[in-house]
Gaussian input, Z-matrix of N, CA and C with variables (Angstrom, degrees):
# hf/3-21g

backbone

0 1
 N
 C     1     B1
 C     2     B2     1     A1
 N     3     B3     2     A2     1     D1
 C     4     B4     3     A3     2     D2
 C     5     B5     4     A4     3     D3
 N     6     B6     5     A5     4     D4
 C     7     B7     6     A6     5     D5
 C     8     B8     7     A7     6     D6
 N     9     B9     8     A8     7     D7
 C    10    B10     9     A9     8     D8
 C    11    B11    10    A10     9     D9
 N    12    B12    11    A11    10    D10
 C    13    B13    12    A12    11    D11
 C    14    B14    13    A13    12    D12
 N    15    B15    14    A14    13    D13
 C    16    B16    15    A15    14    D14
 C    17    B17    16    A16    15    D15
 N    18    B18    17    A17    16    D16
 C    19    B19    18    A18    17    D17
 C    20    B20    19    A19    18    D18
 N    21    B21    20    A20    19    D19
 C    22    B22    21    A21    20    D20
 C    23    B23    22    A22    21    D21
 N    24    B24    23    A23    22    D22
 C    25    B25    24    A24    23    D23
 C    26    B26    25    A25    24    D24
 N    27    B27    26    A26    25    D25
 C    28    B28    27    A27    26    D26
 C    29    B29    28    A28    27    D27
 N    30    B30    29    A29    28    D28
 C    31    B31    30    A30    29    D29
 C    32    B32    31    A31    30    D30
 N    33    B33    32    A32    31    D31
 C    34    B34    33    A33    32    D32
 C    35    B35    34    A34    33    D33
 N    36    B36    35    A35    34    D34
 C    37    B37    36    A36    35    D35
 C    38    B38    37    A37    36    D36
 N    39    B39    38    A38    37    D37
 C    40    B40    39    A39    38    D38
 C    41    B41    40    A40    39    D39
 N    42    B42    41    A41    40    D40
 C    43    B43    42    A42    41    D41
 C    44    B44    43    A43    42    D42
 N    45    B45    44    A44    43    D43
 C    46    B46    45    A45    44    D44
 C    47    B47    46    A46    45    D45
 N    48    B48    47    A47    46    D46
 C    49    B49    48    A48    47    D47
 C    50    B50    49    A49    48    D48
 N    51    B51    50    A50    49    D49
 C    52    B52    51    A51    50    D50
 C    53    B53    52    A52    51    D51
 N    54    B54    53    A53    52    D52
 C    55    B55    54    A54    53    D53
 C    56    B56    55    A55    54    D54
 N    57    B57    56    A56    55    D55
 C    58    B58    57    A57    56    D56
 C    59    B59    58    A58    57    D57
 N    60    B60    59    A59    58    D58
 C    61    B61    60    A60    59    D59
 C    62    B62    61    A61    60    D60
 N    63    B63    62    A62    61    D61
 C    64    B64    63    A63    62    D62
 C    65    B65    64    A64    63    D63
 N    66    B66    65    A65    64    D64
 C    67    B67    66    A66    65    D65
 C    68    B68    67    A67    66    D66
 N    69    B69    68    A68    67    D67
 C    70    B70    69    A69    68    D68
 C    71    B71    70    A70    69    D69
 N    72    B72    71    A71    70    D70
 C    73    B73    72    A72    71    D71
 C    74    B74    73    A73    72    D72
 N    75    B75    74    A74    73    D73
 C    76    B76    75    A75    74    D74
 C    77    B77    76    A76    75    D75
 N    78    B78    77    A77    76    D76
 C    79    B79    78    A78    77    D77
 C    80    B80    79    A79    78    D78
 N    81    B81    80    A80    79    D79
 C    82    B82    81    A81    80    D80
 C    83    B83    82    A82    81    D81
 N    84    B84    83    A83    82    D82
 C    85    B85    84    A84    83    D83
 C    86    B86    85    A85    84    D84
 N    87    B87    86    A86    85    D85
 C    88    B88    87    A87    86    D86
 C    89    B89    88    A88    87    D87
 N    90    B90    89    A89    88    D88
 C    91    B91    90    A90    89    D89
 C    92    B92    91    A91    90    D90
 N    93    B93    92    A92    91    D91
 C    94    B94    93    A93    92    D92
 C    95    B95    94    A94    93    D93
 N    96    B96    95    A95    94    D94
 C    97    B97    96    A96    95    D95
 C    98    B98    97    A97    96    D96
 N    99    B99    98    A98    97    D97
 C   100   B100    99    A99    98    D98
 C   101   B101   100   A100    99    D99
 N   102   B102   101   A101   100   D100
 C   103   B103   102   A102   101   D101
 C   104   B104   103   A103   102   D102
 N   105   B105   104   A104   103   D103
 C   106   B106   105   A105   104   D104
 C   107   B107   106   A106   105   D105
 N   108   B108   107   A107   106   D106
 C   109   B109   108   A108   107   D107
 C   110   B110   109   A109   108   D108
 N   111   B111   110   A110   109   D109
 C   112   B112   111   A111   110   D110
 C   113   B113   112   A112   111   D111
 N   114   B114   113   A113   112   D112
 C   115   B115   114   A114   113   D113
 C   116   B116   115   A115   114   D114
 N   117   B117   116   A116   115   D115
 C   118   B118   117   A117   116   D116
 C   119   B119   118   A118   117   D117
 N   120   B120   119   A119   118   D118
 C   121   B121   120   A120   119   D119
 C   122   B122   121   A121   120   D120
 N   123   B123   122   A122   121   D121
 C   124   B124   123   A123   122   D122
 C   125   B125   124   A124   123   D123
 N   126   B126   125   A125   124   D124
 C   127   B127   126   A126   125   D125
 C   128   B128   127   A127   126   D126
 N   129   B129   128   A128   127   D127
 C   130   B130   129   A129   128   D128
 C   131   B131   130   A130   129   D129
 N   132   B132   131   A131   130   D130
 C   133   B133   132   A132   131   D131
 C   134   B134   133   A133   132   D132
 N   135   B135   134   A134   133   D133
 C   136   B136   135   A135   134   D134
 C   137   B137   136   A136   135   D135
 N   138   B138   137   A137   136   D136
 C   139   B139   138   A138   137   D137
 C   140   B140   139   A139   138   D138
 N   141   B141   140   A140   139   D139
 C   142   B142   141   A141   140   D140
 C   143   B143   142   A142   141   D141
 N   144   B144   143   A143   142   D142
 C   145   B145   144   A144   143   D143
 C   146   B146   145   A145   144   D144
 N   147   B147   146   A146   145   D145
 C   148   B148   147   A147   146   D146
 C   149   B149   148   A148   147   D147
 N   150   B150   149   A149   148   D148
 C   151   B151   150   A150   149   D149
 C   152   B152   151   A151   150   D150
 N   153   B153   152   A152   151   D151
 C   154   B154   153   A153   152   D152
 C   155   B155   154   A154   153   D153
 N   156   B156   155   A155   154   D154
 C   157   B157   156   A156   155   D155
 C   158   B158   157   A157   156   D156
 N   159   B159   158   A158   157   D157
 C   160   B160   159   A159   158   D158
 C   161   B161   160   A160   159   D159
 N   162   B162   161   A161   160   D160
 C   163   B163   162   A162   161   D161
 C   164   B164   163   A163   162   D162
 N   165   B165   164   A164   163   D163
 C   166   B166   165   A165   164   D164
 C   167   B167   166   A166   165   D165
 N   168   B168   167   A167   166   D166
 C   169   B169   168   A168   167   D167
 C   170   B170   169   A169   168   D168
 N   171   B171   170   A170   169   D169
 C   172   B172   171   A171   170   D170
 C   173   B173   172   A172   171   D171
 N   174   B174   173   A173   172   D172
 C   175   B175   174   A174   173   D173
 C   176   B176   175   A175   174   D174
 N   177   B177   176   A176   175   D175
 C   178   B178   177   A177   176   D176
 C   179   B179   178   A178   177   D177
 N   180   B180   179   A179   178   D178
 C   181   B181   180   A180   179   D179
 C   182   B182   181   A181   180   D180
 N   183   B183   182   A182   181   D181
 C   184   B184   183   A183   182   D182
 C   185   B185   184   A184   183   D183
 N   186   B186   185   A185   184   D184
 C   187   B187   186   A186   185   D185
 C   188   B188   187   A187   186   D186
 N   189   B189   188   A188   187   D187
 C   190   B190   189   A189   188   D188
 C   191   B191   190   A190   189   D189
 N   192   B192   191   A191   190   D190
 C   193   B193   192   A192   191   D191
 C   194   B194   193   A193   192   D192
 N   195   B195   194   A194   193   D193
 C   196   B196   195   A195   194   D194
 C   197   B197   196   A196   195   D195
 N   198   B198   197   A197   196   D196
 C   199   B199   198   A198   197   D197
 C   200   B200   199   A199   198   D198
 N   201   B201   200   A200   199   D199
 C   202   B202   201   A201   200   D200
 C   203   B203   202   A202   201   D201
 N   204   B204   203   A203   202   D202
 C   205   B205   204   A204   203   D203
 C   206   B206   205   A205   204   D204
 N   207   B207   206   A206   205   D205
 C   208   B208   207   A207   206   D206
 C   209   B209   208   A208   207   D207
 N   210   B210   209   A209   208   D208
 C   211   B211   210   A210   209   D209
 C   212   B212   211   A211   210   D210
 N   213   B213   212   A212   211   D211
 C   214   B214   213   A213   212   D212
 C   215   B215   214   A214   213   D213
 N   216   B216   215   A215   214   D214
 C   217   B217   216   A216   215   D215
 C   218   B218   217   A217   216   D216
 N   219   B219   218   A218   217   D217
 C   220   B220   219   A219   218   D218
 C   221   B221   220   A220   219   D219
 N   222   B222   221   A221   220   D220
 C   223   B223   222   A222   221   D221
 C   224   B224   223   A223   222   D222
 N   225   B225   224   A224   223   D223
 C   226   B226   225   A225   224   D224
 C   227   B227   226   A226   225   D225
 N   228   B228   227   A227   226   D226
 C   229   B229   228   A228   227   D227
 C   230   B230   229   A229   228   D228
 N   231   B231   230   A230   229   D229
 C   232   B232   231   A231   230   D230
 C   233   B233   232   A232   231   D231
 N   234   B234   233   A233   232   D232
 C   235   B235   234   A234   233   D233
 C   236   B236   235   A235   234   D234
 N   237   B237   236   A236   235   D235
 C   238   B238   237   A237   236   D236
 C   239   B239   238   A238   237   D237
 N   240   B240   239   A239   238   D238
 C   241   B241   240   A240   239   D239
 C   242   B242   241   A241   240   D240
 N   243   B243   242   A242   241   D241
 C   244   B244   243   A243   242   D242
 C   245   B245   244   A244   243   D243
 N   246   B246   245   A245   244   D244
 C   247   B247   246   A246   245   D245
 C   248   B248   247   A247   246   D246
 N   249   B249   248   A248   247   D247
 C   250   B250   249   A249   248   D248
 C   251   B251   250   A250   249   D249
 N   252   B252   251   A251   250   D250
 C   253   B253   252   A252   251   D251
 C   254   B254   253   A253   252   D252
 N   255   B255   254   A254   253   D253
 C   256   B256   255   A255   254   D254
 C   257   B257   256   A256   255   D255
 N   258   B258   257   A257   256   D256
 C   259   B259   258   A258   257   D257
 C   260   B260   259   A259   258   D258
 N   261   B261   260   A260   259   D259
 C   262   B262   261   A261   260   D260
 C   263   B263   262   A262   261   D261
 N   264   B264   263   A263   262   D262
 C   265   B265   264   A264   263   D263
 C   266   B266   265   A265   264   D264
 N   267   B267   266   A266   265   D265
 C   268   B268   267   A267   266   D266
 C   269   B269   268   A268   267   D267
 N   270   B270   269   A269   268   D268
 C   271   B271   270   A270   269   D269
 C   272   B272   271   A271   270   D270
 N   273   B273   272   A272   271   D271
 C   274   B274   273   A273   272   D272
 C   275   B275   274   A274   273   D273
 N   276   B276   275   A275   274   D274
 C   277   B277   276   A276   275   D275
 C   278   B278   277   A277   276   D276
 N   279   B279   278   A278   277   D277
 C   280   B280   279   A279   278   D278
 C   281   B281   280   A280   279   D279
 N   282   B282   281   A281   280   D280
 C   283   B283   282   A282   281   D281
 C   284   B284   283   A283   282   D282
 N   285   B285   284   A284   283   D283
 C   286   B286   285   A285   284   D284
 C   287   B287   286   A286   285   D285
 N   288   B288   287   A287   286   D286
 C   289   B289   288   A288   287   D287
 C   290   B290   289   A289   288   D288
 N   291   B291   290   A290   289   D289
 C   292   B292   291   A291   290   D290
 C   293   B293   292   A292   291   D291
 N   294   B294   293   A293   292   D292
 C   295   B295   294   A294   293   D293
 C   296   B296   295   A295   294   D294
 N   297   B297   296   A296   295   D295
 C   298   B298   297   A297   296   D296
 C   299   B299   298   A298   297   D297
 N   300   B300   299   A299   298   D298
 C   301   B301   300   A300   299   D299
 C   302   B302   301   A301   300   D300
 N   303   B303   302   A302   301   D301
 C   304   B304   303   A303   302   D302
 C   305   B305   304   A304   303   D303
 N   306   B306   305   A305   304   D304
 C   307   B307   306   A306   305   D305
 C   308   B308   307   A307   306   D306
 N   309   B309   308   A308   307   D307
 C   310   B310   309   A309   308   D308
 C   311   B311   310   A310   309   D309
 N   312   B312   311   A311   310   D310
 C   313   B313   312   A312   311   D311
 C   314   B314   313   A313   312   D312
 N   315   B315   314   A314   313   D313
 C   316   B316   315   A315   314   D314
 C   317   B317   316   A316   315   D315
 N   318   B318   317   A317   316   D316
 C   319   B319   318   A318   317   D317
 C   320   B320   319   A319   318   D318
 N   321   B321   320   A320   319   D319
 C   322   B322   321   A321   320   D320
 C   323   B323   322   A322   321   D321

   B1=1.4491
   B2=1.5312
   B3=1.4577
   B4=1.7654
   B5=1.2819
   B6=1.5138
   B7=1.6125
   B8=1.7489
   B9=1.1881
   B10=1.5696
   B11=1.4844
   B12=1.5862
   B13=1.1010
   B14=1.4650
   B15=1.4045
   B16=1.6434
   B17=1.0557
   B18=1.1393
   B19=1.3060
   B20=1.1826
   B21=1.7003
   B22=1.3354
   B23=1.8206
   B24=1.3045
   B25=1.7512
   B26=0.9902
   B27=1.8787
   B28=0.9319
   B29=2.1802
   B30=1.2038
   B31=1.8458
   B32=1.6994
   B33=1.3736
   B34=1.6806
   B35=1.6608
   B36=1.3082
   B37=1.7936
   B38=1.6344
   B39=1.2082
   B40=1.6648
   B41=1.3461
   B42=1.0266
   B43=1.7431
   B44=1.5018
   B45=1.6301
   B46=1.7128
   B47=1.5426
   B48=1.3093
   B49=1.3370
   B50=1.3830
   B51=0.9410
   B52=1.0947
   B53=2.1337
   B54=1.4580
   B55=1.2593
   B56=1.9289
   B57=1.7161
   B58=1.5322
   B59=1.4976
   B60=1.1929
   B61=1.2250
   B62=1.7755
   B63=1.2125
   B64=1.4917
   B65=1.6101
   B66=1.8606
   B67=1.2801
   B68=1.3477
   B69=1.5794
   B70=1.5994
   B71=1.4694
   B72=1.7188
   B73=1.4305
   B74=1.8280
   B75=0.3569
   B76=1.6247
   B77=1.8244
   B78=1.4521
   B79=1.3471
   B80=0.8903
   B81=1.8646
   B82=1.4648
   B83=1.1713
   B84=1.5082
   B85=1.2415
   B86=1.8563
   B87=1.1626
   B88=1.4706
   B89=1.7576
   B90=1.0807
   B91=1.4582
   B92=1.2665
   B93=1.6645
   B94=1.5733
   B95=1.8997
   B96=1.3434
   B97=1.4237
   B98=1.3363
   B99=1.1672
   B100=1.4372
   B101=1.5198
   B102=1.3276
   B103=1.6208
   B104=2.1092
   B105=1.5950
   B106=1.7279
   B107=1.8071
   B108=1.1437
   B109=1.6334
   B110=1.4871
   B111=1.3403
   B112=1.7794
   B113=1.4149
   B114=1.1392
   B115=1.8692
   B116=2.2438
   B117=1.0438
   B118=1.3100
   B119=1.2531
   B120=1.4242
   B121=1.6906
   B122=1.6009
   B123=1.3138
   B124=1.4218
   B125=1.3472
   B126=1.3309
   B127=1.4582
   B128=1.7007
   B129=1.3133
   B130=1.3819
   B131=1.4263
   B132=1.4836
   B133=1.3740
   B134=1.5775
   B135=1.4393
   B136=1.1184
   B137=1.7592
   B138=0.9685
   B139=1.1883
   B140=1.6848
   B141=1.1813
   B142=1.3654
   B143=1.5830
   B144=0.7943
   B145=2.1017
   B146=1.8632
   B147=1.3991
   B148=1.5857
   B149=1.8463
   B150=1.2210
   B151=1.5925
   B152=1.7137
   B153=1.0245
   B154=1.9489
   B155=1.9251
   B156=0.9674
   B157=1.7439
   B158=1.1452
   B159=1.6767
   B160=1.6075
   B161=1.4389
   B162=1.5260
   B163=1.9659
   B164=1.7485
   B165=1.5079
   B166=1.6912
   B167=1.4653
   B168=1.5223
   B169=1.8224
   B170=1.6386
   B171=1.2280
   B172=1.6437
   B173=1.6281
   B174=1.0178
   B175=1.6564
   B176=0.9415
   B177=1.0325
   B178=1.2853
   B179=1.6605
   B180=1.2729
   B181=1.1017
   B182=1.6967
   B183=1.2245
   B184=1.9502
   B185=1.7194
   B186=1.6448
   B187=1.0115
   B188=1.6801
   B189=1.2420
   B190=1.4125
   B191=1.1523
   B192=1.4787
   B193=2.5043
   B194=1.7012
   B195=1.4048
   B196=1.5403
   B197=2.1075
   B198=1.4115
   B199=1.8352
   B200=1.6955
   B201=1.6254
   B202=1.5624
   B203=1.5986
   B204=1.2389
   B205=1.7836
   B206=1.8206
   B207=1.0750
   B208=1.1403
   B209=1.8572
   B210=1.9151
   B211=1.6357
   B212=1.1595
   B213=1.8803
   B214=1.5267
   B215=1.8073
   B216=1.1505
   B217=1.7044
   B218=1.3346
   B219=1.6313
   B220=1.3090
   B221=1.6960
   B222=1.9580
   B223=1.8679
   B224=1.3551
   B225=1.6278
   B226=1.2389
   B227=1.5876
   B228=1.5781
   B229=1.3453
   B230=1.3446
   B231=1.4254
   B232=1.6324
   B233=1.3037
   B234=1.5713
   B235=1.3591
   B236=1.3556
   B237=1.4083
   B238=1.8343
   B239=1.8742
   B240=1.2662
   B241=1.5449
   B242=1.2325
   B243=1.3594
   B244=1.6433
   B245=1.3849
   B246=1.3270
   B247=1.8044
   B248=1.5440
   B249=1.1652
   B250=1.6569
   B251=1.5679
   B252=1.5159
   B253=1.0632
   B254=1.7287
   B255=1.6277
   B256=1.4731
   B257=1.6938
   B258=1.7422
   B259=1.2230
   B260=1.3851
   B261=1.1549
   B262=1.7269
   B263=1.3322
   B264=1.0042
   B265=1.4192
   B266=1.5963
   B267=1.8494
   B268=1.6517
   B269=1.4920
   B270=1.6346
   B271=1.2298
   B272=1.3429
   B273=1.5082
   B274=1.7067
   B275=1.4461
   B276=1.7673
   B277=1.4084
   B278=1.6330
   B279=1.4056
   B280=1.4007
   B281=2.1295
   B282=1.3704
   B283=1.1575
   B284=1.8036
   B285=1.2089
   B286=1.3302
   B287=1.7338
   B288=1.3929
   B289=1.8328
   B290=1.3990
   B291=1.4808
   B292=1.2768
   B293=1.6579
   B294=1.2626
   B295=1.2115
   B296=2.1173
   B297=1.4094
   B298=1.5702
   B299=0.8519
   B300=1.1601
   B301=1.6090
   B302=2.1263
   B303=1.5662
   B304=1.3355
   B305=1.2205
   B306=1.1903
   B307=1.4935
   B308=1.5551
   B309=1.2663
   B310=1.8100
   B311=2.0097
   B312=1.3129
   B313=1.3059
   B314=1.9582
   B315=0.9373
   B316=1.3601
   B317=2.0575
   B318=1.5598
   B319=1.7401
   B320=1.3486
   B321=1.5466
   B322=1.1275
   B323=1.4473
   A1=110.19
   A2=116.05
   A3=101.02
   A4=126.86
   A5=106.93
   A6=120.67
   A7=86.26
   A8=114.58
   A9=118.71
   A10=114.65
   A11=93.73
   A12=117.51
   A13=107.48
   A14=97.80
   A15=118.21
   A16=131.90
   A17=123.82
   A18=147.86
   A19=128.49
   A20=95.29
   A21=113.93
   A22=128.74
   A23=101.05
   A24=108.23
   A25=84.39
   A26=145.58
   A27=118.57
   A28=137.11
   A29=71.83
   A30=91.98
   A31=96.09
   A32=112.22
   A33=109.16
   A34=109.84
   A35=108.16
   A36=98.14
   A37=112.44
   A38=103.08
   A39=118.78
   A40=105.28
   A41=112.61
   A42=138.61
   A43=97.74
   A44=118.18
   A45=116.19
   A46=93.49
   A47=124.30
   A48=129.04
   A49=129.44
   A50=131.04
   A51=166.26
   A52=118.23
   A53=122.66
   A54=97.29
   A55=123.26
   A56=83.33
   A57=110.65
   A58=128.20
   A59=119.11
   A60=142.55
   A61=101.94
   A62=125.93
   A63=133.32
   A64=101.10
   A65=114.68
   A66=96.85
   A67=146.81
   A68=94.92
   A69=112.61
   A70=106.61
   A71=102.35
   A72=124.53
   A73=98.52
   A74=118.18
   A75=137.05
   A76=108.51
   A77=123.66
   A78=150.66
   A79=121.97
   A80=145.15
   A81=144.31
   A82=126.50
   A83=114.05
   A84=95.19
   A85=125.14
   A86=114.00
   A87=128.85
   A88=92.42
   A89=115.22
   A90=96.62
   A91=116.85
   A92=104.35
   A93=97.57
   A94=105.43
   A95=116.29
   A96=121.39
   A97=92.97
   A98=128.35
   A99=118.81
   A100=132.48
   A101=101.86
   A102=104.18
   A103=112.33
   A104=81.90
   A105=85.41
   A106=102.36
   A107=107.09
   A108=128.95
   A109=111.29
   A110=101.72
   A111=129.61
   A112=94.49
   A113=126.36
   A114=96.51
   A115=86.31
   A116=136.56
   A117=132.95
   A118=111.67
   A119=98.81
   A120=120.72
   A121=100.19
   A122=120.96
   A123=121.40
   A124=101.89
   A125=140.35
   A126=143.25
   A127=104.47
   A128=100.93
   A129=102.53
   A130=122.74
   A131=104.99
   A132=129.79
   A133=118.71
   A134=105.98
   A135=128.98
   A136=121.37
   A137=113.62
   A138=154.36
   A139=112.32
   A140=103.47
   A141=110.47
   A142=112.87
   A143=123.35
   A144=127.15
   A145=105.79
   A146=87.27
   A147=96.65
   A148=109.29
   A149=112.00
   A150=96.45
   A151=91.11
   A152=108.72
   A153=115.05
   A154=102.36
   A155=121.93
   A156=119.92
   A157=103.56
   A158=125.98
   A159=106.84
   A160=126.44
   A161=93.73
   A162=94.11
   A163=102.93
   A164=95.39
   A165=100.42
   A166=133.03
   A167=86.70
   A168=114.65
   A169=93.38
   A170=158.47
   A171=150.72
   A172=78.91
   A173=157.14
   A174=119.11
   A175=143.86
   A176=118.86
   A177=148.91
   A178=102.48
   A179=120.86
   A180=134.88
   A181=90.03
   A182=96.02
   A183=131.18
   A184=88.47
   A185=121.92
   A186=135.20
   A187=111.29
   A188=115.25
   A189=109.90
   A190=141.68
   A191=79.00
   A192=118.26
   A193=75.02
   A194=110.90
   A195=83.36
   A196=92.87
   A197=107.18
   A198=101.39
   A199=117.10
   A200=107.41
   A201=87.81
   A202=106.99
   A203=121.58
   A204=113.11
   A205=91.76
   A206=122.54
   A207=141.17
   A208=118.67
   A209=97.44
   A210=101.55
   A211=108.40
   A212=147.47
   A213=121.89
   A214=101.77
   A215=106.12
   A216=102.00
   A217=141.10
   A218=100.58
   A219=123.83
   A220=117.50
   A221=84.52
   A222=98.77
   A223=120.00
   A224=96.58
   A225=99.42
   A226=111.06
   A227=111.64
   A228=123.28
   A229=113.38
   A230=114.74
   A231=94.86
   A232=149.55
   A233=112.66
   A234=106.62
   A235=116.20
   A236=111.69
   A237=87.04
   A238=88.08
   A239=116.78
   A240=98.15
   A241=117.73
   A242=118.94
   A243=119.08
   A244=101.48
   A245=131.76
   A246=136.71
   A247=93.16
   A248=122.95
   A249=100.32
   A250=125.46
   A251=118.35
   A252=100.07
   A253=143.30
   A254=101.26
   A255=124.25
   A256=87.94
   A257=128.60
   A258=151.47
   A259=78.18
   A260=122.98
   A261=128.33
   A262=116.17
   A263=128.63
   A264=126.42
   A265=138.82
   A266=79.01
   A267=71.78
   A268=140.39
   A269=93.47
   A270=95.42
   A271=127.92
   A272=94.75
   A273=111.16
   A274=117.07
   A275=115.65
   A276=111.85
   A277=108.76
   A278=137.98
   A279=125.52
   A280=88.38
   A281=101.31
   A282=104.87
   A283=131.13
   A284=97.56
   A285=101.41
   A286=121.98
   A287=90.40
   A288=88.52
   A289=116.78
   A290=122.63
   A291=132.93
   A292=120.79
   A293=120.65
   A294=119.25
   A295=111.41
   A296=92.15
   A297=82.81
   A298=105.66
   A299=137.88
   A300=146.43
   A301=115.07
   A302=94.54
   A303=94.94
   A304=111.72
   A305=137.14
   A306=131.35
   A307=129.59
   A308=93.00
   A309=91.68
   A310=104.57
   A311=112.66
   A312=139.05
   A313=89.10
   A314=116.17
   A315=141.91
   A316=99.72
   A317=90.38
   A318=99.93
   A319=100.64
   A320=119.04
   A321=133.23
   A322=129.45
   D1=-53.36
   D2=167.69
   D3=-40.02
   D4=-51.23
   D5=-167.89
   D6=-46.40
   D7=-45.24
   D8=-154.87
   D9=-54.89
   D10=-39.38
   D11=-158.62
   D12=-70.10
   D13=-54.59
   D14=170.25
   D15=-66.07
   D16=-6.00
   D17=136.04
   D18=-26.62
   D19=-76.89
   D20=173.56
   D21=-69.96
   D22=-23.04
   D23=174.30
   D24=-77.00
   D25=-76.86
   D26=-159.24
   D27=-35.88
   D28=-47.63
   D29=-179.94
   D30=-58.68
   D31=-53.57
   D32=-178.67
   D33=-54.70
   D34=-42.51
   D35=-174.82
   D36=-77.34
   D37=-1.98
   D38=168.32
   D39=-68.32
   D40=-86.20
   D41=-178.80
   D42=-33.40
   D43=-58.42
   D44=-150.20
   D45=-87.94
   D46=-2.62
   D47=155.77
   D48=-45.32
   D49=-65.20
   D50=-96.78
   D51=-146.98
   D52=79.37
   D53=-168.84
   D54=-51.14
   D55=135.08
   D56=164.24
   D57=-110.43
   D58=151.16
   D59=-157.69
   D60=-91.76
   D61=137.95
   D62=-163.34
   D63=-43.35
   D64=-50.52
   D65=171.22
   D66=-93.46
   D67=-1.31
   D68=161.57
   D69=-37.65
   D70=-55.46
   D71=-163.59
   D72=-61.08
   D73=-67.37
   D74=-162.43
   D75=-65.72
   D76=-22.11
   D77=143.94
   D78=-62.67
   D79=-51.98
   D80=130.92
   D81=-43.87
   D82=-38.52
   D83=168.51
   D84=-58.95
   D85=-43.97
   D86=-165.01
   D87=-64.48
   D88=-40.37
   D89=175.85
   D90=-65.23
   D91=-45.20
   D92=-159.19
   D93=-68.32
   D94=15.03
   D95=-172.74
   D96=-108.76
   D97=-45.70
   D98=162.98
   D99=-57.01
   D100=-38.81
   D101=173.21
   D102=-68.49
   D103=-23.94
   D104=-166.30
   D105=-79.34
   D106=-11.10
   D107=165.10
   D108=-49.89
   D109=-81.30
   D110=170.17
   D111=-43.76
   D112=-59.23
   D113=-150.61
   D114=-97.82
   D115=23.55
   D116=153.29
   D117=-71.44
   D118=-49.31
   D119=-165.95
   D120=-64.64
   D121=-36.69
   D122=-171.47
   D123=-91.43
   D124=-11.65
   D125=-177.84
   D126=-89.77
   D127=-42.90
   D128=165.12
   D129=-39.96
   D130=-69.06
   D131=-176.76
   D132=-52.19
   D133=-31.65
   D134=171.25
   D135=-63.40
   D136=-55.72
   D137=148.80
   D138=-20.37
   D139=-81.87
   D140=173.25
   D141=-71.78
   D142=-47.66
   D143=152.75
   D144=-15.85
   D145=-72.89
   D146=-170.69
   D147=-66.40
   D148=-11.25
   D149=-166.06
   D150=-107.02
   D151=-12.28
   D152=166.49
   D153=-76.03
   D154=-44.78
   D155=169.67
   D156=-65.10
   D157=-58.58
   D158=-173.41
   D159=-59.01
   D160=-24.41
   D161=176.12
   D162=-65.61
   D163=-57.31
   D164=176.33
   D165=-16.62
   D166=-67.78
   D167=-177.55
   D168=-84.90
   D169=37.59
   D170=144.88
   D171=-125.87
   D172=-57.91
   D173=167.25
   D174=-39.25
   D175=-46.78
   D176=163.00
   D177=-41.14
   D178=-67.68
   D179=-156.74
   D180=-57.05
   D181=-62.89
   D182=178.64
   D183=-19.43
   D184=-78.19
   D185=-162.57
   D186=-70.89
   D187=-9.12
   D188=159.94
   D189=-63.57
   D190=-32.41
   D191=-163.62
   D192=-77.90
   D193=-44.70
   D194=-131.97
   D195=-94.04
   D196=-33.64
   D197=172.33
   D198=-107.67
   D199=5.24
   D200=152.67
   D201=77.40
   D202=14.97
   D203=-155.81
   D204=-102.08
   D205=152.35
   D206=162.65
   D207=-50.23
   D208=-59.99
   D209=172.10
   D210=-70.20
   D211=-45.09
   D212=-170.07
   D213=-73.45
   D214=-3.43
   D215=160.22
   D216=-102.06
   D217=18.02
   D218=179.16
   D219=-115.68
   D220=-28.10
   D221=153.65
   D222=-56.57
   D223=-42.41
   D224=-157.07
   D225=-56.47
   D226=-51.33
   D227=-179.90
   D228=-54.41
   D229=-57.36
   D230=159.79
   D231=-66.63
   D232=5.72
   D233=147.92
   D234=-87.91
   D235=-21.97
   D236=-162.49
   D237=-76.01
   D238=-6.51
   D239=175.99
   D240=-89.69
   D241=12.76
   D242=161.75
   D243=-112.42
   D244=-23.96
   D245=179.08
   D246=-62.10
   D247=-56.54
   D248=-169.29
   D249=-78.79
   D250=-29.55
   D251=158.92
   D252=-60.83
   D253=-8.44
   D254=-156.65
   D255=-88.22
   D256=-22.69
   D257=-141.24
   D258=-105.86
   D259=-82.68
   D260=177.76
   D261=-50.44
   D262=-36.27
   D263=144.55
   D264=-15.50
   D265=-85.69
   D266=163.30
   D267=-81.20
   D268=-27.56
   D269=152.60
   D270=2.20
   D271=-88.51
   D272=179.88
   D273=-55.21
   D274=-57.64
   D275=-176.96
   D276=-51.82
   D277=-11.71
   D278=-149.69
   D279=-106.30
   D280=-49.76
   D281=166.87
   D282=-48.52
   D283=-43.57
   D284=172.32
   D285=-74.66
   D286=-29.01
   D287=172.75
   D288=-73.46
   D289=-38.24
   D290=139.46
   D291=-16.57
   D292=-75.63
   D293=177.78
   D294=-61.49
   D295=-0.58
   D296=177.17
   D297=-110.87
   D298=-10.67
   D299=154.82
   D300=-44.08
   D301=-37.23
   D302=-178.85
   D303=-86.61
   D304=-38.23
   D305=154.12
   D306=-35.76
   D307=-39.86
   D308=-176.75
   D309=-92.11
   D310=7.82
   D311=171.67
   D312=-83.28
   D313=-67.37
   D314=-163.74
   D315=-50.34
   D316=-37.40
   D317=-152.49
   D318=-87.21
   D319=-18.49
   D320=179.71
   D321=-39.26

């Protein structure tokens, strides 16, 4: 999904480079509203993913404090090793929709 992403800013700082013609403009734009669709939809998704692990992994944690067990402390570690990448994750997807926000600022 980054590659995707990066992909696509790249190709946008190509295009918004570059003079365009009213319907050039108006033709890039409509994509880049569609693409900015797709990666919402996946930030979303993203989004709600990661805030279902953080409840997970602070239960988890919860149930460690409170019975001491070896396995909800073996959960535990394997969530926070899917919680941080899910963190870097969006990270990126939220940033990159961001930077597509300024382009279609640009297309205006």
């Amino acid at each position: 999904m980054w590659q995707n992403l990066k992909n696509f800013i790249d190709y946008m700082e190509e295009q918004t480079g570059k003079e365009l013609s009213e319907t050039e403009k108006q033709k890039l734009n409509q994509e880049l509203q569609t693409k900015i669709g797709y990666f919402q939809h996946e930030r979303i998704v993203h989004l709600l993913v990661m805030f279902l692990v953080a409840i997970c992994t602070i239960l988890s944690l919860l149930g460690f404090v409170a019975f001491q067990s070896l396995g909800i402390a073996g959960l535990f570690v394997a969530l926070m090793c899917l919680f941080v990448p899910y963190i870097v994750h969006y990270y990126h997807l939220e940033n990159g929709v961001q930077k597509l926000y300024t382009f279609y600022d640009k297309l205006k």
